[in-house]
Structures are given as C-alpha cells and as structure tokens.
C-alpha positions as YAML, in Angstrom:
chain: A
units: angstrom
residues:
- id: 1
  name: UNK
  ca: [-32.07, -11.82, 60.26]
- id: 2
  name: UNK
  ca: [-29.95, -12.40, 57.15]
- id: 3
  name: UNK
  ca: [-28.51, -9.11, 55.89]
- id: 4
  name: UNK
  ca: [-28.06, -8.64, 52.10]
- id: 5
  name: UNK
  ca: [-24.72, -8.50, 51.26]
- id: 6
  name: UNK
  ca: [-23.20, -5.17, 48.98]
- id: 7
  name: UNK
  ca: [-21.97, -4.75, 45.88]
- id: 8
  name: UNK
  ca: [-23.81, -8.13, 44.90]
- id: 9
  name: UNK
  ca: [-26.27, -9.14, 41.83]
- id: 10
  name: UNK
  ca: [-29.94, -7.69, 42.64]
- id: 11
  name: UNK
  ca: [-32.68, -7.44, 40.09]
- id: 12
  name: UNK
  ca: [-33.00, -4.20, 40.69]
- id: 13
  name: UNK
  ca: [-29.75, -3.82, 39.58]
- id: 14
  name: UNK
  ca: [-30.06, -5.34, 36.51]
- id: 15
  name: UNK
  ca: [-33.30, -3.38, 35.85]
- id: 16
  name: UNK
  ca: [-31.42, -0.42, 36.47]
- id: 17
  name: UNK
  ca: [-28.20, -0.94, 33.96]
- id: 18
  name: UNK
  ca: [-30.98, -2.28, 31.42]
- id: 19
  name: UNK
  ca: [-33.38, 1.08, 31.55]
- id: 20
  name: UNK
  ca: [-30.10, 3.23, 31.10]
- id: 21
  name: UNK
  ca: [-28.72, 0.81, 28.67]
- id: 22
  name: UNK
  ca: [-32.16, 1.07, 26.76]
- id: 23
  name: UNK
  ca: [-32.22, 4.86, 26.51]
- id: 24
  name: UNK
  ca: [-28.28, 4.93, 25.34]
- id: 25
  name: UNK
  ca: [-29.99, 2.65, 22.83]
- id: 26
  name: UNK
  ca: [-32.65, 5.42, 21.94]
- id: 27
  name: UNK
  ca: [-30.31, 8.48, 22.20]
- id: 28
  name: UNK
  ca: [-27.88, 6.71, 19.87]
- id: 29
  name: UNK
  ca: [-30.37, 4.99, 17.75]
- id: 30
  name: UNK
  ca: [-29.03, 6.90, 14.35]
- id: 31
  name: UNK
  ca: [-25.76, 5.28, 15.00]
- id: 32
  name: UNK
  ca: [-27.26, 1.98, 15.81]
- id: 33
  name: UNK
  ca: [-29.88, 1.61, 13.07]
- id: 34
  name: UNK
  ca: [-26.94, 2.68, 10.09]
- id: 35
  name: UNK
  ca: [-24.56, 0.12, 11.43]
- id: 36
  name: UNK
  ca: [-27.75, -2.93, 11.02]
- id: 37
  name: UNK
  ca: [-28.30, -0.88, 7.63]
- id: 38
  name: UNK
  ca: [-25.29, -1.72, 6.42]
- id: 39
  name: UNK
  ca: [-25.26, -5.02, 7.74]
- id: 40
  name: UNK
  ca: [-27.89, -5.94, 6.04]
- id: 41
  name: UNK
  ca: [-27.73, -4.42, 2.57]
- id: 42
  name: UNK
  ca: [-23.66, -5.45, 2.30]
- id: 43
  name: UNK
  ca: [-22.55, -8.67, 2.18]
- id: 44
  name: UNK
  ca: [-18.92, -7.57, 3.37]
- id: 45
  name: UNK
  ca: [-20.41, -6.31, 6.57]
- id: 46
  name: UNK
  ca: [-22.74, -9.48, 7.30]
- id: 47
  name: UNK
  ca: [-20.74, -10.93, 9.83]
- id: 48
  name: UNK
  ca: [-22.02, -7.91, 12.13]
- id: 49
  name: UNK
  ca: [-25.08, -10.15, 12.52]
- id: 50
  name: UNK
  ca: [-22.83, -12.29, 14.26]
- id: 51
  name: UNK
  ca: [-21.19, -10.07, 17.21]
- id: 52
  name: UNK
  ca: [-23.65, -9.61, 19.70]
- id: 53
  name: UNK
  ca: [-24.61, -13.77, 19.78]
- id: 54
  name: UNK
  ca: [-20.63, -14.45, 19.96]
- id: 55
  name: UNK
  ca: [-21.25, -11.60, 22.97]
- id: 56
  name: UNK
  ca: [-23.61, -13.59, 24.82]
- id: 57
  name: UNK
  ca: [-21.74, -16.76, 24.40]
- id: 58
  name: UNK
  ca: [-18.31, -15.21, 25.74]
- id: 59
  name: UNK
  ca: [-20.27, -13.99, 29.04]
- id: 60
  name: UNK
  ca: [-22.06, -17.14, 28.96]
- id: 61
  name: UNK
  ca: [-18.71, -19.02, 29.11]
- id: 62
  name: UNK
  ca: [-17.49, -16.89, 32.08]
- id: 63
  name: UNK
  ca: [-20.80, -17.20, 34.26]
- id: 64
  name: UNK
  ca: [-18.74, -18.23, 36.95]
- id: 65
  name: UNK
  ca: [-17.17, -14.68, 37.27]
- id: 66
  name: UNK
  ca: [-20.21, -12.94, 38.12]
- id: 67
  name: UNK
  ca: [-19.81, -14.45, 41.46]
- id: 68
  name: UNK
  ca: [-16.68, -12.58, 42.11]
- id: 69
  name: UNK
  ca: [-17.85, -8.92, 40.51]
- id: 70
  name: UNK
  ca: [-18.23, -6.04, 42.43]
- id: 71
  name: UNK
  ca: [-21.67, -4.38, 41.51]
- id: 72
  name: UNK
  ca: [-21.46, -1.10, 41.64]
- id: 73
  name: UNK
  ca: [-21.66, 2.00, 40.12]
- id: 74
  name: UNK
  ca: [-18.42, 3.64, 38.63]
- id: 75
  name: UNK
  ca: [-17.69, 6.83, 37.00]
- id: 76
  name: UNK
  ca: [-15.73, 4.84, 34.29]
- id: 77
  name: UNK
  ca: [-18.98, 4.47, 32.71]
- id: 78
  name: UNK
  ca: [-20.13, 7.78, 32.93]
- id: 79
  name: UNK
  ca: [-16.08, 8.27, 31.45]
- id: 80
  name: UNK
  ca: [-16.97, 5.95, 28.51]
- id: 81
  name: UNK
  ca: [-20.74, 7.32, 27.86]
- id: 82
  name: UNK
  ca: [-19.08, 11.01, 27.91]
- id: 83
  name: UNK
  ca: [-16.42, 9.68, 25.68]
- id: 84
  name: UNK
  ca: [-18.78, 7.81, 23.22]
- id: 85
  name: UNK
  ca: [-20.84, 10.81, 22.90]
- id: 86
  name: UNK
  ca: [-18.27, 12.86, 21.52]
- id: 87
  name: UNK
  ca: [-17.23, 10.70, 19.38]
- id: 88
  name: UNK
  ca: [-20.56, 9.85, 17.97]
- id: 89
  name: UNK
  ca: [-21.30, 13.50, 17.39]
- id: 90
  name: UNK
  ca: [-17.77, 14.48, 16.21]
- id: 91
  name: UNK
  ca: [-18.14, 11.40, 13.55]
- id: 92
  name: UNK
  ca: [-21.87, 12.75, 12.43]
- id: 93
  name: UNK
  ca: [-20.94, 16.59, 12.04]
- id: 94
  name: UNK
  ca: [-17.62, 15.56, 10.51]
- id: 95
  name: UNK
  ca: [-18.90, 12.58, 8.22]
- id: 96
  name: UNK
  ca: [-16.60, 10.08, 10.22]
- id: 97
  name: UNK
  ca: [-18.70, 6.87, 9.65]
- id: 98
  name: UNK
  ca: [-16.06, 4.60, 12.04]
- id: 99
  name: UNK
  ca: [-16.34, 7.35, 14.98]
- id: 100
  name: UNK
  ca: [-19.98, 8.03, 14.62]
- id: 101
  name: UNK
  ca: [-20.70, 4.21, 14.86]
- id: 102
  name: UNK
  ca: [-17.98, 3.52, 17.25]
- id: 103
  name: UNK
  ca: [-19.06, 6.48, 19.65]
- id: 104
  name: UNK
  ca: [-23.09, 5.32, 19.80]
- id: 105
  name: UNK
  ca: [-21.95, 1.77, 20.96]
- id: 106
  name: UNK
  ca: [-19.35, 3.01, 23.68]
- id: 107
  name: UNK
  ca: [-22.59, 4.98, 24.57]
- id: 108
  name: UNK
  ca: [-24.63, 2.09, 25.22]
- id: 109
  name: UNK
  ca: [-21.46, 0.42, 26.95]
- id: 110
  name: UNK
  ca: [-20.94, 3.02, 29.08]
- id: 111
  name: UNK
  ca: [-24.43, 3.04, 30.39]
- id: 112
  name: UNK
  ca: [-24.26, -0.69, 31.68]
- id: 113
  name: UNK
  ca: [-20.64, -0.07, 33.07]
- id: 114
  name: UNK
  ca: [-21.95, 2.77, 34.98]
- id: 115
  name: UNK
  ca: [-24.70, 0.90, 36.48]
- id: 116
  name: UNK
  ca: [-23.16, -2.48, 37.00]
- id: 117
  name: UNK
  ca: [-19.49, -0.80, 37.74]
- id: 118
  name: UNK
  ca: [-15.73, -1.24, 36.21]
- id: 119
  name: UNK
  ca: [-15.09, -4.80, 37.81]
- id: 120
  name: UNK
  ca: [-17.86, -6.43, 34.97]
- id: 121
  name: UNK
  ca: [-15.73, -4.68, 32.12]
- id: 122
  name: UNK
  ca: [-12.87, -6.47, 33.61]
- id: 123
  name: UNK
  ca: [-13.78, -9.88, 34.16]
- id: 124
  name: UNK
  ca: [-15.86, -10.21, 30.48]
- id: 125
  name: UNK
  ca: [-12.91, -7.93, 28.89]
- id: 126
  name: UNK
  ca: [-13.38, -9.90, 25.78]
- id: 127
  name: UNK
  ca: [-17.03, -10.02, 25.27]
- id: 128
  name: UNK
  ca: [-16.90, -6.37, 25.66]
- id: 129
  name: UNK
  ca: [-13.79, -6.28, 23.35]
- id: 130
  name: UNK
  ca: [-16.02, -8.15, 20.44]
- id: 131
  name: UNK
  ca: [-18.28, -5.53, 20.22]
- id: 132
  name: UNK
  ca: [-15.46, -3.72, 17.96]
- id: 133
  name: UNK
  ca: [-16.59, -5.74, 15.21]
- id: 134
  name: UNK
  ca: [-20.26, -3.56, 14.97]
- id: 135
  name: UNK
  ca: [-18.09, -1.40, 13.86]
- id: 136
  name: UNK
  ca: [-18.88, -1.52, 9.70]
- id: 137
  name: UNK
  ca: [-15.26, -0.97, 8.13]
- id: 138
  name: UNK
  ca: [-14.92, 2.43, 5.75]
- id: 139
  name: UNK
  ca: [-14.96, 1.62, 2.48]
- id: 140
  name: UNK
  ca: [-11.21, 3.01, 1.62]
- id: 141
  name: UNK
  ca: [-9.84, 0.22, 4.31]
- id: 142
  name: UNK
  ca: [-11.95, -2.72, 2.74]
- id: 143
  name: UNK
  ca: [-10.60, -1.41, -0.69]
- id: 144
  name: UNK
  ca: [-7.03, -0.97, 0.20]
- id: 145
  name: UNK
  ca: [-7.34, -4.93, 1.69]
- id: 146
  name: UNK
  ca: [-10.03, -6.30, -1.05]
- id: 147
  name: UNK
  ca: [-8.27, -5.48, -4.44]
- id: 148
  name: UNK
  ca: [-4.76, -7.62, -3.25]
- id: 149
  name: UNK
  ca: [-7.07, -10.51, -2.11]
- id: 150
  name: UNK
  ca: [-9.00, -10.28, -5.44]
- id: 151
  name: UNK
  ca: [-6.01, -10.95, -7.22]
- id: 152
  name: UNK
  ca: [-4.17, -13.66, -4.71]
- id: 153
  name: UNK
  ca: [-7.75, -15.54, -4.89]
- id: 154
  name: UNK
  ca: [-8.16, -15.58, -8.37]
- id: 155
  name: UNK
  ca: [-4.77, -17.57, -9.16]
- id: 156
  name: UNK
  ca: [-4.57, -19.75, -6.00]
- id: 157
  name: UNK
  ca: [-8.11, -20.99, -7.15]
- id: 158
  name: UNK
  ca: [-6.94, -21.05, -10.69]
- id: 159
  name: UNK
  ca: [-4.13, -23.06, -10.04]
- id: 160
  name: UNK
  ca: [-5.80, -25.42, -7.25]
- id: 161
  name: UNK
  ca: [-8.53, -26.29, -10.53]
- id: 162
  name: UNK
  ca: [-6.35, -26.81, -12.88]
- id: 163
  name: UNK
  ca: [-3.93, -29.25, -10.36]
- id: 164
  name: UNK
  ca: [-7.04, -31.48, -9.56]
- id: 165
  name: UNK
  ca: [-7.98, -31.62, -13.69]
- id: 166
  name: UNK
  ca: [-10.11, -28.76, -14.01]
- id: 167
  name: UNK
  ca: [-8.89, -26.29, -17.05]
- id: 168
  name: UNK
  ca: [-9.63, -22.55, -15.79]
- id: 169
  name: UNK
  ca: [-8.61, -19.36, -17.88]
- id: 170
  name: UNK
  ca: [-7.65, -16.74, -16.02]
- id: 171
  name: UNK
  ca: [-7.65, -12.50, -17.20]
- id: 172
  name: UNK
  ca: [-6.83, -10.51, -14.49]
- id: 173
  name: UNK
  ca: [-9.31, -11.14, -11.52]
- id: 174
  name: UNK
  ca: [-11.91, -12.86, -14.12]
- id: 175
  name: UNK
  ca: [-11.81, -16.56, -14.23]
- id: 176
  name: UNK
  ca: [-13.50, -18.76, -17.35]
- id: 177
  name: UNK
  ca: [-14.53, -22.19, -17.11]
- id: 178
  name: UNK
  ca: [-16.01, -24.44, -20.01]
- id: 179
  name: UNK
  ca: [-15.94, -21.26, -22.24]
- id: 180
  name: UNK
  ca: [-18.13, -19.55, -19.32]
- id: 181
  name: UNK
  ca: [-16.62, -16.10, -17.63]
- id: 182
  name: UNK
  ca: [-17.60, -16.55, -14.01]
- id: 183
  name: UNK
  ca: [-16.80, -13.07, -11.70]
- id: 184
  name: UNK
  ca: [-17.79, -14.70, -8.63]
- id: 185
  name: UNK
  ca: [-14.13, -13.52, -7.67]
- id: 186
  name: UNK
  ca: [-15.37, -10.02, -7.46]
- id: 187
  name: UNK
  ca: [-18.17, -10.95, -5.10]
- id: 188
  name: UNK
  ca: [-15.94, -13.06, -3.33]
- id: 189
  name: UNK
  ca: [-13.12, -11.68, -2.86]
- id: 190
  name: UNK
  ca: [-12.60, -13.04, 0.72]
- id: 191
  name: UNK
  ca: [-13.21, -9.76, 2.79]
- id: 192
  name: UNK
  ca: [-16.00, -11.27, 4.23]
- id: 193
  name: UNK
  ca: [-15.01, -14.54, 5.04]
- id: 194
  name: UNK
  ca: [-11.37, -12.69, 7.02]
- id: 195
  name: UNK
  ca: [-14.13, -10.65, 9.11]
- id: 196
  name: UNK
  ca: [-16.19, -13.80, 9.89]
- id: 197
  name: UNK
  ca: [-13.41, -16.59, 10.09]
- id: 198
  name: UNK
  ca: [-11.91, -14.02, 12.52]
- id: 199
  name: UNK
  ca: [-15.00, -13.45, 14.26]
- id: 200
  name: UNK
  ca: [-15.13, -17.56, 14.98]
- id: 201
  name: UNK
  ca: [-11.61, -17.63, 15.83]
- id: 202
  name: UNK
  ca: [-12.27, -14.91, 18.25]
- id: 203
  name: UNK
  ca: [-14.83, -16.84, 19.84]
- id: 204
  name: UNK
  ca: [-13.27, -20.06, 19.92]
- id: 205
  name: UNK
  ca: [-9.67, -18.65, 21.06]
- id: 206
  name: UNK
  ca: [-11.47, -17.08, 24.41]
- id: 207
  name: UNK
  ca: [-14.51, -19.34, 24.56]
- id: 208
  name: UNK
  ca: [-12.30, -22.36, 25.03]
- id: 209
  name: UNK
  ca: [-9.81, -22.72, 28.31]
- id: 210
  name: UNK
  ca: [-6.40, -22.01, 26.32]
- id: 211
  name: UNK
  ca: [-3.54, -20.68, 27.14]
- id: 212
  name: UNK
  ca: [-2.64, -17.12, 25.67]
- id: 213
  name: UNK
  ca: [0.04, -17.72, 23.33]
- id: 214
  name: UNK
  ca: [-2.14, -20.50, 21.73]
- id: 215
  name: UNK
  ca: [-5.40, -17.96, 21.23]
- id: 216
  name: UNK
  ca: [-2.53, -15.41, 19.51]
- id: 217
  name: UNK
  ca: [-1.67, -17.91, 17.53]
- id: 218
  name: UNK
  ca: [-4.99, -18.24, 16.53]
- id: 219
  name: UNK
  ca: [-6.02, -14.87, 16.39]
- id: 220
  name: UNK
  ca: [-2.40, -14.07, 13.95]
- id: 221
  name: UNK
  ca: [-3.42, -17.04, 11.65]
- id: 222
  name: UNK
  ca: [-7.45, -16.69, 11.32]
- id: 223
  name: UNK
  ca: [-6.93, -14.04, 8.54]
- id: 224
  name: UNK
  ca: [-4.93, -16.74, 6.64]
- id: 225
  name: UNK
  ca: [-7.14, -19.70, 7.34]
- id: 226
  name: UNK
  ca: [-9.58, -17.25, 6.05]
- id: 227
  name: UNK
  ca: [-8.17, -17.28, 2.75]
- id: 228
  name: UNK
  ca: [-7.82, -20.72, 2.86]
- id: 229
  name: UNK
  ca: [-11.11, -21.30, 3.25]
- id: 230
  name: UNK
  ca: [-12.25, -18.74, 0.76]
- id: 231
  name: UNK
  ca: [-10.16, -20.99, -2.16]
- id: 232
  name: UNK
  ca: [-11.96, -24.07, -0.74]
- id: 233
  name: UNK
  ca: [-15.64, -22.09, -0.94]
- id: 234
  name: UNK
  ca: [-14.49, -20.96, -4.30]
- id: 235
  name: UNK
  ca: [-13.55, -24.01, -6.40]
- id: 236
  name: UNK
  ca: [-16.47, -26.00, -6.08]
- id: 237
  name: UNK
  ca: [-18.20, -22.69, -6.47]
- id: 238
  name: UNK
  ca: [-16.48, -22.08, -9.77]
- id: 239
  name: UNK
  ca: [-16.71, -25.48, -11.07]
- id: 240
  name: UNK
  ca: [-20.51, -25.22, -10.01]
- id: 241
  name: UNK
  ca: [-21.23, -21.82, -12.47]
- id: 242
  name: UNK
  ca: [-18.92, -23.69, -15.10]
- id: 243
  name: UNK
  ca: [-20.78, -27.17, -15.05]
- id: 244
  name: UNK
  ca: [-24.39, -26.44, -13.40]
- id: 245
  name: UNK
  ca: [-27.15, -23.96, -13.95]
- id: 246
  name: UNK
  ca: [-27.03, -20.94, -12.54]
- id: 247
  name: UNK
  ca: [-29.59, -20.78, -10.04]
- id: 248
  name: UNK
  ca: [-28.17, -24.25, -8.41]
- id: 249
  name: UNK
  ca: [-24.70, -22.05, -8.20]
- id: 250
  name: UNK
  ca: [-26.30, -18.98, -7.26]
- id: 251
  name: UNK
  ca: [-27.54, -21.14, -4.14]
- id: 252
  name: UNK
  ca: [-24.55, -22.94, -3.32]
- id: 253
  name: UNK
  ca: [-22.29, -19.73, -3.93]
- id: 254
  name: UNK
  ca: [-24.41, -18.29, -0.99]
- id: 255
  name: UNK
  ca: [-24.72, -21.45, 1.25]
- id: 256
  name: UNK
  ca: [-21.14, -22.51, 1.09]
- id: 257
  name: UNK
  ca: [-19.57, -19.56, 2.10]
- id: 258
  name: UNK
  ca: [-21.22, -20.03, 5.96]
- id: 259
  name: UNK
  ca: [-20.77, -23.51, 5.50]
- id: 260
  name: UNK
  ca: [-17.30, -22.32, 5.61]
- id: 261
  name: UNK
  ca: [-17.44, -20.88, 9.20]
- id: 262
  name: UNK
  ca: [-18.83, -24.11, 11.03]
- id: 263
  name: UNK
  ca: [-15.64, -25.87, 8.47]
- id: 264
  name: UNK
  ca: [-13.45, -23.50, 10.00]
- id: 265
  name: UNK
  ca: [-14.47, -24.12, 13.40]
- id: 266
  name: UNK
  ca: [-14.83, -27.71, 13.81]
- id: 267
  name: UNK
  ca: [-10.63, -27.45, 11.89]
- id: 268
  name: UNK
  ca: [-9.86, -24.91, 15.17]
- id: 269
  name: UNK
  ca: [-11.37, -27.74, 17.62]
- id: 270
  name: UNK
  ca: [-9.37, -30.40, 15.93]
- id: 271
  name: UNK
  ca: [-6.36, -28.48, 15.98]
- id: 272
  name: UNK
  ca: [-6.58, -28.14, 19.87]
- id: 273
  name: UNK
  ca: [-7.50, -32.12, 20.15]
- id: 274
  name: UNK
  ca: [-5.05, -33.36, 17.91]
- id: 275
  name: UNK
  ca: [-1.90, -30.85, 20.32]
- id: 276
  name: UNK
  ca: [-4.03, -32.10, 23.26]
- id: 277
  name: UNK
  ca: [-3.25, -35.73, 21.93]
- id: 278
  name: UNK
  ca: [0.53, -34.53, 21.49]
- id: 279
  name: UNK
  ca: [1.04, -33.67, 25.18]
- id: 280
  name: UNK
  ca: [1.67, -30.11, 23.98]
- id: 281
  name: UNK
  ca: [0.04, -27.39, 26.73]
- id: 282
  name: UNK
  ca: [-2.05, -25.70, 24.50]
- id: 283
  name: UNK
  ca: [-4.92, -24.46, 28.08]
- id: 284
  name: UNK
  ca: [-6.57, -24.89, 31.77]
- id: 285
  name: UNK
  ca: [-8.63, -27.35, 32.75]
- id: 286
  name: UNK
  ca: [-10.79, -25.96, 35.18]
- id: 287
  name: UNK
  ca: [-13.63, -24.12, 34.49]
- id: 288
  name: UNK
  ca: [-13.41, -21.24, 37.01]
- id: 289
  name: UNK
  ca: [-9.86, -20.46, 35.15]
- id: 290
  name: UNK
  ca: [-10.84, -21.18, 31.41]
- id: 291
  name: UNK
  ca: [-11.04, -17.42, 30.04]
...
C-alpha cells in the first residue's frame, strides 16, 4: 500500500491556506478595498493593478520549487498575521495610511504562511517581496520625489525638442509649443512611470535566470531608465498637443505611457542578449536554478 508522504502538496491543503487566506481577506477588507480605491481613482498609484499578476508570474517562474517545500504549518505565520494586525489597527486609529495598508496585506500573508508553512516564504521570497508595491505611497513622499522630477522633465524634454528642430518655450514646469501652453508635465511628471518601470524591472530581474549583481544593477538603474522613458513618452506627447487636436493627444498621452513599459522591457531583454552575445556572465542556465 503506498503511504502518502508528509509535509507534501494536498488539496486539502491548499483549501485550507485559501479559506484562512479568504477570511484575512474579509477581516482586512477596509485596508484592502482603500488600497484598489486609490488605485483606481490616481493615476500615480495605477501600477498597483500590476503587483499581484507580476505575483503570479514570479511563483509561476519558480514552479519547480514547490517540489522541494516543506508543507506545513508554522507559527511564523501566525507571527506575521499577529504582526499585520497591529499594524493595520495602529495605522487606522492613528491615521497611518502606509501601516494601515501595509498591516491588512501582512494579514492575508500571514494566513497562507501559516497554513502552507515558512519554507514557501522562502523559496518564492520575491513574489512575496512584490507585494510591497500594494502599498499606495503617502502623499508627502510622492511630493518630496514628484516636484524635482517635474522640473528635471520639463528641460530634458525641452531641450531633446528643440535638438531634433522642434522650438519649445519653457516657464518653470510649463512648456509651450506653436504658441500652445501644454501642462502635460504636471500630469506627467514621471512618478508613475519610476513605480511601474520598477515594477517591470522587478519582474524581469527575478523572472529571468540572472545572476545577482546583474538584477542590482537593474533594480539601481530602473528609476533612471524610468526617466528616460518618461522624456521619450513625453516628446511625441508634447509635439502631439502642439500640432494635433486634443482628443487625438488626450489618447496618445494615455496610451503611450504603457506603451512605455512593454518599450522598457523588450530594452531590459536586449540588454541581457546583447552581454549574452559579449561572453559577459550576466545568469544560470538551468531552470531548477534560475531564481
């Protein structure tokens, strides 16, 4: 008779860390229906919509580890529920938006790490690690960051029109073209695009078999391909209020910047190739070691 092995994958299992999971969900619901809230009424906080799929992908990439984890439960999870709890209450009574949101996904966390045990958080380390980016940033943080960037943006892209024959006034942080003040500088100030582009460059840097000095390097330089990129979205953007009507800008204002993150992706992949085609060690090449 074949005996069942422990401390493997059963369904029950998985039912198990899903119920608790689901009523960490409920019990923290508050927490977890402001941070979607926000997500969806501010543009600088849209790239939440992106965590949990770039989630799934980095446990999807590192299938191969379930094999080798340890189901059980573990009082680390009960440690990070307890944990997440106080912090979700302490950031509620005390007006703490980063704590209260913070605390009800540690909450949630916690319940599947109970269930499932600590040898899952440690194998998928970084999908787990991802889910720091539900957390909306305060608005003091984003201004402290946005203002600088407002200004760097507006005379990079400035100078970038005027090199390739494109006259562009500048005052302050508000750029004119053909007589027309455009304050698309305001709206797009890059904040967003750092928070995304660093999203993808998350994914990508522990999605693909590389070696850890080369997903630093990308992690340290996504904010500043994130400008880059921003510049890129924004002169054609610019040019496209100056020249075009408004509603054709309007449109390509809002498609171009997520054209931006497949731009920057398919650049990271190249990147890799093109040091790949140089002989440079830039990762593994087995699948079992690739994360």
């Amino acid at each position: 008779m074949r005996r069942t092995l422990p401390y493997r994958w059963s369904a029950r299992k998985l039912a198990a860390a899903g119920l608790l999971a689901l009523i960490g969900l409920l019990i923290t619901i508050d927490g977890w229906a402001d941070i979607f809230h926000i997500a969806w009424v501010d543009e600088e906080s849209s790239h939440i919509f992106l965590v949990l799929p770039i989630c799934a992908w980095l446990i999807w990439v590192r299938r191969l580890r379930l094999r080798y984890c340890q189901v059980k439960p573990s009082y680390v999870g009960v440690a990070i529920i307890a944990l997440g709890w106080a912090m979700s209450s302490f950031g509620y009574r005390n007006a703490v938006q980063a704590l209260f949101h913070g605390g009800s996904v540690l909450v949630v966390v916690g319940c599947v790490i109970t269930v499932l045990g600590r040898d899952l958080l440690l194998r998928f380390l970084p999908a787990f690690f991802v889910l720091v980016f539900l957390i909306p940033v305060p608005g003091r943080i984003r201004q402290k960051v946005s203002i600088p960037m407002m200004s760097t943006t507006a005379r990079i892209t400035q100078t970038v029109s005027e090199y390739l024959g494109v006259p562009v006034e500048r005052s302050g942080n508000q750029l004119s073209i053909n007589g027309k003040p455009v304050g698309i500088v305001e709206a797009c100030n890059g904040l967003r695009m750092v928070f995304a582009l660093v999203l993808v460059s998350y994914a990508f840097a522990f999605g693909e078999p590389l070696r850890n000095y080369v997903r630093l390097i990308i992690l340290i330089a996504s904010p500043i391909s994130a400008m880059l990129c921003n510049v890129v979205r924004l002169v054609p953007t610019l040019w496209a209020y100056g020249f075009a009507h408004e509603s054709f800008a309007d449109q390509f204002h809002n498609f171009a910047g997520w054209a931006m993150l497949g731009v920057a992706f398919l650049t990271l992949m190249g990147i890799i190739r093109l040091l790949r085609w140089a002989m440079i060690p830039v990762g593994h090449y087995t699948l079992a070691a690739s994360v």
